[in-house]
C-alpha positions, 0 to 999 in steps of 0.5 A: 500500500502506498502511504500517503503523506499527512496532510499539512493545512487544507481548505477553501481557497478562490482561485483565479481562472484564466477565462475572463479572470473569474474567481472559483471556489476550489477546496486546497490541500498541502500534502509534501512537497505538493499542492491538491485542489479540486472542485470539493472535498468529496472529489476523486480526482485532484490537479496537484502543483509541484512545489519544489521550486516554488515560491509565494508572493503577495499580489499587490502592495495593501492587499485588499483581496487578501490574495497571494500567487504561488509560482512555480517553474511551469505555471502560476496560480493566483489565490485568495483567501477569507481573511489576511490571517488565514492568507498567512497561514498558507503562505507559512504553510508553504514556506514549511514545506520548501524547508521540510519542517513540521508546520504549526500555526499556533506555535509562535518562532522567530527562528522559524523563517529566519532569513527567508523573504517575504514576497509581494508583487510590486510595479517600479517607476525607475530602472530596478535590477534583479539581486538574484540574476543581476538583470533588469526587472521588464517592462515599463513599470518594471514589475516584479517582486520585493520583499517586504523587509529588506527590499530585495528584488526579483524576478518572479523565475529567480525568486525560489533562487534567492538567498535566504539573506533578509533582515536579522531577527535573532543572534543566531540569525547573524551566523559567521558574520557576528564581531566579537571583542573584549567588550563582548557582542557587537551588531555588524553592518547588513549590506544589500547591493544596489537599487539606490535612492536617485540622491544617494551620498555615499557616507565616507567621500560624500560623492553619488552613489548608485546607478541607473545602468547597473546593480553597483554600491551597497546599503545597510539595512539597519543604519541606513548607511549607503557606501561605495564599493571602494570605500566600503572598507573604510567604513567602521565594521560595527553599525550604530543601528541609526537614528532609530537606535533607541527603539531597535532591539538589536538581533545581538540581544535576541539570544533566544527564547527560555521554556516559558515562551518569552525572549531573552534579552541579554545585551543592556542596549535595549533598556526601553525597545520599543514594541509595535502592534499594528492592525492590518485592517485599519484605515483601508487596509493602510495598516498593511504599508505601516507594517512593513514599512515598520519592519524596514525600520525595526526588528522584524521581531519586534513588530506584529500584526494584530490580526494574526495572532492578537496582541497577546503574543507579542506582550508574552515575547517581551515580558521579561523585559524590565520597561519597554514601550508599545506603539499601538497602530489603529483606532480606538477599538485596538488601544482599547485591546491591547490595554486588556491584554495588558490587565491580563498580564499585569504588565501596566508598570513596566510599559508605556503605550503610544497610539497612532491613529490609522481608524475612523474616530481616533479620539483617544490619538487626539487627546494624546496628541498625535492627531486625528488621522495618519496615512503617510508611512513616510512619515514614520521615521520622524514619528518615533523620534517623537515617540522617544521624546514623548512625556507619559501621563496616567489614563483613567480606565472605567469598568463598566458593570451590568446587572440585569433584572431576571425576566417575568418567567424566572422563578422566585425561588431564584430571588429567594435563594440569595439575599443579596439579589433579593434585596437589590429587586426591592431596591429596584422597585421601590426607586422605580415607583419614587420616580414615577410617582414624583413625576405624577405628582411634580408634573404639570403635563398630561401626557408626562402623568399618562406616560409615567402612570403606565411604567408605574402600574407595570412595575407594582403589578410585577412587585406584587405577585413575586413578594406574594409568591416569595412570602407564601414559600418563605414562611411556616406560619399560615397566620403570616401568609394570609395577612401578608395576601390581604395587604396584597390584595389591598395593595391590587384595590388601590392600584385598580383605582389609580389606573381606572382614575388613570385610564379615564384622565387619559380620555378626558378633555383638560377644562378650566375649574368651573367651565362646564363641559361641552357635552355635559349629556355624554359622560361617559365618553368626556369627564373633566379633568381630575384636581391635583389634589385627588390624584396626590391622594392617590399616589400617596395612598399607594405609596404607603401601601407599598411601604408596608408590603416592602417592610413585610418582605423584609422581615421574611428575608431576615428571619431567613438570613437570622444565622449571618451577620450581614448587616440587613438595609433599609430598602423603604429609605432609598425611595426618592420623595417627591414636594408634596407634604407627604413624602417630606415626612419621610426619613432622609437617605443614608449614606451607610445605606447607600454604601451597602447598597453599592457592596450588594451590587458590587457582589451580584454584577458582572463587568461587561467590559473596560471604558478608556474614552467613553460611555452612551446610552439611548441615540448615540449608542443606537447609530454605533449599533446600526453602523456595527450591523451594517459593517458585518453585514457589508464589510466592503461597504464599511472598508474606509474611513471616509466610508465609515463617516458617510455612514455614520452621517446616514444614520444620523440623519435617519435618526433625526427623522425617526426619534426613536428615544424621545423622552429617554429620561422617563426609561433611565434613571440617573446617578452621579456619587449617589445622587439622583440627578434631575434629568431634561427631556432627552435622547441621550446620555454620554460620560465622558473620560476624555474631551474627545467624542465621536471623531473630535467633538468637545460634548462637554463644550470647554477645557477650562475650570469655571464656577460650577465645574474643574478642567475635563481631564483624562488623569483626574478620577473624574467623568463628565456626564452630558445630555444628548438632544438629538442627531442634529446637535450631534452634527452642528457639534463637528461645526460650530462649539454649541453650548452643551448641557452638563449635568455632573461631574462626578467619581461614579456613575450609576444608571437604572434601566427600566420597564420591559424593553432594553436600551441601547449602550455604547463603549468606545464605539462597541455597541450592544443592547442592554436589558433592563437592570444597572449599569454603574461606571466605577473606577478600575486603573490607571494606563501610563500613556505616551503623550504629545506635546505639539505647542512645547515642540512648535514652541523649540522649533521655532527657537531652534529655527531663529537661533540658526538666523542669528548665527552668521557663516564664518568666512571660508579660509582661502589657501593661498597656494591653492586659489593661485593654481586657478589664476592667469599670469596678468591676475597673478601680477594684478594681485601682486600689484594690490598686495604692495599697494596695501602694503605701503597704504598700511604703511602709511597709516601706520605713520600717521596714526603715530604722528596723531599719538605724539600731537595728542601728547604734546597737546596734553602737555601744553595744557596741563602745564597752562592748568598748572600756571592757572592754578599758582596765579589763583593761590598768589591772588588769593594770598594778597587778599588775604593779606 
């Protein structure tokens, strides 16, 4: 029997077809040294492809198809895969294969494919030569391959012959090459030959390197060095890494990797190397150019891709170093990935993290100071320069909470079983009814009572019938159970007639006190509207109702808890009291209560997830939401940013017509450090940690301290707490500074979400329904973050740039004997004639300023002998006065 080799990666790949260049899904399998494919998997018959001379290459240079081509000596096959992940992992599937090495796509080793080129097809404005063959690539565009690292180049028939010589990556990697002296280790230079920059200097003669007509001269591809091949020699052996040395990870402290998977760094000049996570997805697939371009720049090693393999690889690479940096290539969603990776890890101590903003928002990037948007790669190299002189501020991070209120059809015993959940529903209920039955009482507005009546009939009617059943299977005592009935029955009466009273007021037509109806005759279908004082009655009647059936609940949790020394709350004290004389008779709210509340919740709720930049509930959350479901659903729709933006402004616009959450203040309750806050009618809520929401907007309208409020700031344990009108205040907001409607400043956030219907939330972009329950923002940790400061550096260029005008060129110093050789014999007269003639000029001035001297003298002495005469004659005339 002939045994087959096992089978190293298979399954659907679209591949290209040579009629009209179609696409077809044809199912892959890499067995050996041979590629299978057929129309399925079932199939009998398979075409294979040799690939003993083969190579693989990228098809273009973003890649946006995710599509790769294998070519080989006899045809070329053009591929494409799903996601540029699993497009990786046959691209290192087939690599294995060259080397006959075992292939394993969770296994993580630099040393796998060290020294192998990483091929993408690419097109060349100017003369480009193969550095396998030395020939120029063909045609006008000079299409061929490049690796993405070191940029070699090659015809697509040479590549398979190329020599495994691309960038270092491990010590191990650097082979023969290595220096080694008393010092210990030292990183050579890696040369590249030829395919020069147009003004390439040589580094040691300052003279043009490169040609245009052949492959001449070399580069090094860690400092950047370019020399000729004749003063190649002069140049020191040691590299100095260039201006990006701070941030390189030498191969030569690469050793290798211990029994726990991280790297050994063994030499002190990567004190803080820098580690770069970039999303190859982000900005319309512009992360792809940044991650190669990062690779020319830096280690390979130390660069990774957050969509094959996550960021968590790359921080277990570098754990064991003692500080180290991140830079974080993408939007707000992968900071917001990394810095949980990194809670995982516990790694918040020995790194800082740098942002560069290639997403759709970027408001993080924009509060760091790094700007809303980059696309240039050509620009990378200055941004790590600011990235070494950055400063590191702490960022607030929130945990975001949720409890979620068990639907109708759970059962009791559920409640009974714990009694801390217990209690948090009494909690619920008896805040529920406070805020509705303030909104009845306070309200002047019909339809605000109607509307709140509705929430509070729905909320009782669910109260009662689970304190009823709870008390019936909590207690023995018969007695007990049947009084308990009768106050819930009582309790039903009052409610049936505050929503009979209700139901009539509803149809009713609003007349003035002592006006007489217009159809007096009809009652039944138009009654006046109800006194205020009628209705009070009412309410209060109910609340006091509710009062007793929630004091009776709580005697059957205490007597089932007797054994515990949980200290029990006082859930009647947490109902909010409305103006009426009534409910100010009541106890005020303590603040131990409050506290052991927030433990109860603290013990029951779940952290749903981890708020770097902001919060949003209602209209805002409800676009992120649609805009996420349209993105899956058509993520070529949703493939860039202007595209995402578009979006984002159809679905406001729709929202402006629709209003799908008006009134949202009557199905959220509001919380800032236990207070409950008075809330506008609404849309919308946003807390705020940064001054940056939705792509730049400023909600909370200013940066400064005023009377009422301190400075917004991302390091200060505060939020910020903002109403959201509607879509239309959301877009004049990206034009003009509107004056925006704070409602608090605060440490802790708590919202209540109420009735049957969930609402809509948002985290930094990420969008999902929430059910009714709690949703309470406290405070987790604290991020140190890399920083820019654009005025400070604006600031020192501009002193650098007038330094530099004030400082005058030295005059440059002639070389008689040299300035000669370039003169005639009548110039060399002429200027033998002018240097006599300035001789005796010197001569005579020299005379002359000595004849000045000695008149000067003479002067001098001539007066001070008349000045002496003048003085004898003044002391003889005084004496013969005297006299």
């Amino acid at each position: 029997y002939l045994i087959l080799p096992k089978s190293v990666k298979e399954g659907l790949l679209l591949k290209q077809t040579s009629s009209f260049q179609r696409w077809k899904r044809r199912y892959f399998k890499l067995r050996g040294r041979t590629l299978y494919y057929a129309k399925d998997s079932k199939s009998l018959i398979f075409d294979e492809v040799d690939l003993s001379d083969a190579s693989v290459a990228e098809t273009s240079t973003k890649n946006i198809n995710n599509s790769f081509t294998v070519i080989t000596p006899f045809r070329k096959l053009m591929l494409c895969a799903e996601s540029r992940k699993e497009m990786e992992d046959w691209i290192s599937a087939l690599k294995s294969v060259q080397k006959w090495e075992t292939y394993e796509a969770s296994q993580f080793n630099m040393e796998h494919f060290s020294g192998m080129h990483n091929w993408y097809a690419c097109s060349h404005a100017r003369p480009t030569f193969c550095n396998v063959c030395r020939e120029a690539l063909p045609g006008v565009t000079s299409h061929g391959l490049s690796c993405e690292v070191c940029k070699f180049k090659a015809h697509k028939r040479c590549a398979v012959r190329s020599t495994n010589n691309c960038k270092w990556t491990t010590l191990a990697s650097i082979g023969n090459d290595i220096i080694e002296d008393e010092d210990g280790v030292s990183m050579p230079h890696q040369w590249l030959e030829g395919n020069l920059p147009v003004s390439a200097k040589c580094v040691v003669c300052d003279r043009n390197c490169g040609s245009v007509r052949r492959l001449q001269d070399w580069r090094c591809l860690w400092c950047k060095a370019i020399v000729h091949n004749s003063c190649k020699e002069q140049l020191g052996k040691v590299c100095p890494l260039g201006q990006c040395k701070v941030s390189i990870i030498p191969p030569t402290a690469l050793n290798s990797i211990d029994s726990d998977g991280f790297w050994k760094a063994t030499s002190p000049s990567c004190s803080s190397p820098l580690l770069v996570m970039v999303n190859s997805k982000s900005g319309d697939n512009q992360g792809v150019k940044f991650l190669r371009r990062f690779k020319q720049l830096l280690n390979p090693a130390q660069v990774f891709d957050l969509m094959n393999g996550g960021p968590q690889l790359g921080l277990r690479l570098f754990q064991k170093f003692e500080t180290f940096r991140i830079l974080v290539c993408g939007g707000d969603g992968s900071v917001g990935w990394v810095l949980s990776e990194l809670d995982k890890l516990s790694l918040h101590k020995q790194c800082q993290l740098g942002v560069l903003p290639l997403g759709t928002g970027n408001d993080l990037a924009r509060v760091l100071g790094w700007g809303g948007l980059c696309d240039d790669d050509a620009q990378l190299l200055q941004i790590l320069e600011k990235l070494e002189s950055a400063t590191t501020k702490m960022l607030d991070r929130w945990s975001v909470m949720t409890y979620e209120v068990p639907s109708k059809q759970t059962p009791l015993c559920y409640f009974m079983s714990n009694c801390d959940v217990f209690e948090i529903q009494i909690t619920q209920y008896a805040d529920s009814v406070a805020t509705h039955l303030t909104k009845i009482l306070d309200s002047d507005k019909h339809s605000d009572v109607i509307s709140s009546a509705k929430f509070l009939c729905g909320t009782v009617n669910d109260f009662v019938a689970e304190v009823g059943k709870a008390y019936e299977r909590a207690t023995e005592n018969k007695e007990e159970a049947d009084a308990m009935s009768k106050k819930c029955a009582m309790l039903n009466e009052k409610l049936d007639s505050l929503v009979k009273a209700l139901s009539e007021d509803a149809n009713a037509q609003l007349v003035p006190s002592g006006s007489i109806s217009p159809d007096e005759s009809d009652s039944d279908q138009s009654r006046p509207f109800r006194s205020r004082e009628q209705l009070m009655l009412r309410a209060n009647s109910l609340k006091k109702a509710l009062r007793q059936i929630i004091d009776q609940a709580e005697k059957v949790v205490d007597e089932q808890n007797r054994h515990t020394q949980v200290q029990r709350m006082s859930s009647s004290s947490s109902i909010k009291r409305g103006s009426s004389e009534d409910l100010k008779e009541a106890e005020p709210r303590d603040d131990s209560t409050y506290t052991h509340s927030s433990c109860l919740f603290h013990r029951q709720c779940t952290e749903k997830c981890v708020m770097n930049n902001y919060f949003g509930i209602g209209l805002d959350a409800k676009i992120s939401l649609e805009f996420n479901n349209k993105r899956d659903e058509h993520p070529k729709k949703c493939s860039s940013r202007t595209k995402n933006m578009m979006w984002y402004g159809v679905l406001g616009t729709k929202e402006l017509v629709q209003k799908t959450y008006k009134n949202l203040e009557q199905r959220v309750q509001l919380e800032c450090d236990g207070v409950p806050m008075s809330l506008p009618s609404l849309q919308g809520l946003a807390v705020l940690n940064i001054p940056s929401y939705a792509g730049g907007i400023n909600f909370w309208g200013g940066t400064k301290e005023d009377n009422n409020f301190g400075a917004p700031s991302f390091d200060d344990k505060k939020l910020e707490v903002v109403a959201v009108f509607g879509s239309m205040q959301m877009a004049m907001s990206r034009v003009i500074n509107l004056q925006h409607h704070r409602i608090a400043q605060c440490r802790q956030v708590k919202i209540t979400i109420l009735g049957d219907e969930g609402v809509p939330v948002q985290v930094d972009g990420e969008a999902w329904i929430q059910p009714p329950g709690i949703v309470q923002i406290v405070h987790k940790n604290r991020a140190p973050m890399l920083t820019r400061d654009r005025a400070f550096e604006s600031t020192l260029k501009s002193w650098e740039d007038k330094r530099k005008g004030d400082s005058r060129p030295a005059r440059p110093r002639l070389n008689s004997q040299q300035s000669m050789e370039y003169l005639s014999e009548e110039e060399c007269a002429q200027v033998q004639q002018l240097g006599l003639v300035a001789d005796t000029l010197i001569i005579r001035c020299f005379v002359t300023q000595q004849e000045c001297h000695t008149s000067v003298n003479i002067n001098a002495y001539i007066c001070g002998k008349l000045f002496h005469n003048y003085l004898r004659t003044i002391e003889e005339i005084n004496c013969i006065c005297f006299t």
